[in-house]
N, C-alpha and C positions, 0 to 999 in steps of 0.2 A: 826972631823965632825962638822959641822956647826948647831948650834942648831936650831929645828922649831921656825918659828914663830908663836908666841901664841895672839899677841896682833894685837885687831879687827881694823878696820878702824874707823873714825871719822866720820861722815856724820851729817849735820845738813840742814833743808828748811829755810830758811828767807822770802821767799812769795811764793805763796799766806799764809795769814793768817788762821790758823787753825778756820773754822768755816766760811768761807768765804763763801753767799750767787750768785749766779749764775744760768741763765736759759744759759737751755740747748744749744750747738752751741757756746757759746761764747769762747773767745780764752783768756785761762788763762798765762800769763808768770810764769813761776817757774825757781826761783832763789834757789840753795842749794850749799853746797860747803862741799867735802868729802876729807878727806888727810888718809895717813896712814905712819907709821916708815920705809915699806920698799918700796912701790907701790904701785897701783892699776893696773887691771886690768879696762875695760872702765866700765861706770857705765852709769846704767838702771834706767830710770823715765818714772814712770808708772802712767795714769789716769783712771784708769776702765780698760777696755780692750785694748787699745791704749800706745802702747811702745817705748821709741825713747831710744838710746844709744848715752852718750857724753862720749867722748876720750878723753878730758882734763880738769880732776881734778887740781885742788882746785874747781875753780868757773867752776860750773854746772849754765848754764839756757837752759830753751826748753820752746817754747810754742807747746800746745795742746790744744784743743777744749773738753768742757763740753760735755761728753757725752749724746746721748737722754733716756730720762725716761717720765715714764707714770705717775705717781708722785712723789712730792718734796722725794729727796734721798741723804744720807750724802755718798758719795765717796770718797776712800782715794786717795790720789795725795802720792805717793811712789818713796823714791830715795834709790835704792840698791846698795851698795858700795861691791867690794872682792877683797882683796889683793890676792896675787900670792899665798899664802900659803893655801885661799880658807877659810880665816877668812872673814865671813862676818856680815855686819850692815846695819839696815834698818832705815831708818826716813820716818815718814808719818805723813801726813797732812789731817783732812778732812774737804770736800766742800760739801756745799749742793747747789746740783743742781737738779732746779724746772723745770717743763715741756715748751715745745717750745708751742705756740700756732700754727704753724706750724701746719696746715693739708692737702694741698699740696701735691701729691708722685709724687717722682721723675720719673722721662719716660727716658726709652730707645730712642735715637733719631737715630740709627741706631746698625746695630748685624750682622758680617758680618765673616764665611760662613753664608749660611739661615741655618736655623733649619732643623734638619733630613740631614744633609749631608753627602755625601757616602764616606770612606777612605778606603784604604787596608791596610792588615795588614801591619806595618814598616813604615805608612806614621807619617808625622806630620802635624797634623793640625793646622796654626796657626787662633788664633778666637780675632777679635778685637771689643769690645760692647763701643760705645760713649750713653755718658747719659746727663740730665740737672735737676737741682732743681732750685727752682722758690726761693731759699738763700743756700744752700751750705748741698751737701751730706756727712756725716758721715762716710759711709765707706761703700767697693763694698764685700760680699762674693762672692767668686768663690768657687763651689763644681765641683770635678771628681770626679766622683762616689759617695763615704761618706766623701769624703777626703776635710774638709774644708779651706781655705784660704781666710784670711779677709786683705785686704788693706785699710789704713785709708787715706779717699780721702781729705777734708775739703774744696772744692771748687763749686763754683754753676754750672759746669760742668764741662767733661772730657773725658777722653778714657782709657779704662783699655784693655791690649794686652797680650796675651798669649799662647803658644803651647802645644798642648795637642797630646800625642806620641800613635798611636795605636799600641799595641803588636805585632812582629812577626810572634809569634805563634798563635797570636786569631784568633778562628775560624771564618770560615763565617759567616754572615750574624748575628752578634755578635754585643752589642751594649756598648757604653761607652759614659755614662750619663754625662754631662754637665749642670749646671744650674748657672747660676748668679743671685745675689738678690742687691738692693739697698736700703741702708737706710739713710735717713736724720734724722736731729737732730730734728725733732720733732715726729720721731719714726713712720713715714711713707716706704712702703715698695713696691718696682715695683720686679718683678720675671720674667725672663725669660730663 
């Protein structure tokens, strides 16, 4: 038998600088670089709530956008390394990032079925909402039902598209909530 492997990965960031100041919106590069004795699996670099996955270790970079805050806040910048054996190592970095003077909220520039639209049961709906920020949105939630979904947009417009299934079985005259929200990096919010 082949013995487990016991020994963790290596991971280390080289930039940003631990303690590195930042308003919110801006787009940091992160440079880290992770190895291990037998593998990895792909590794995960995290800024606040915002996550990307690189597939090829040694050298890790990503950029990501300063997430928005309401005041100056240290956020860790995290690279999670796991070897096949499911040995894992973290490095983290933390940024302080100060508020966007951003007050501005994004708009819906079109939502498209309307609002209150009728489906049967088995159908699918699909709903496509285009928006604009007057410098670059943060990211779109999409709720069904309680069921949240956040995609991280980083562009000063867009179109987020997606299908929502009504039940088979649901009864009549039965309703399945839909809502989107928009936030930009100055922590501005449009809901519809």
């Amino acid at each position: 038998a082949v013995p487990a492997d016991t020994q963790p990965p290596a991971v280390s960031i080289s930039s940003p600088a631990d303690g590195t100041s930042v308003v919110a919106g801006t787009l940091i590069s992160i440079v880290a670089a992770a190895s291990d004795d037998i593998g990895l699996r792909p590794t995960i670099l995290s800024f606040g709530a915002i996550s990307t996955t690189d597939a090829s270790p040694p050298s890790i970079t990503a950029s990501l956008y300063a997430p928005p805050v309401a005041v100056p806040t240290s956020i860790p910048i995290e690279v999670r390394a796991e070897d096949y054996d499911h040995n894992v190592t973290t490095a983290t970095r933390e940024v302080l990032v100060t508020p966007s003077t951003d007050t501005t909220p994004p708009v819906f520039t079109s939502l498209c079925p309307a609002e209150e639209t009728m489906a049967q049961p088995g159908d699918s709906v699909r709903i496509t909402a285009d928006w604009s920020d007057n410098i670059r949105l943060y990211a779109v939630e999409r709720y069904i039902g309680t069921e949240l979904t956040t995609i991280a947009a980083g562009a000063p417009n867009g179109r987020t598209q997606f299908s929502v299934n009504v039940p088979a079985d649901a009864p009549a005259d039965s309703t399945i909530a839909v809502r989107l929200r928009l936030i930009d990096f100055g922590g501005n919010i449009s809901e519809r």
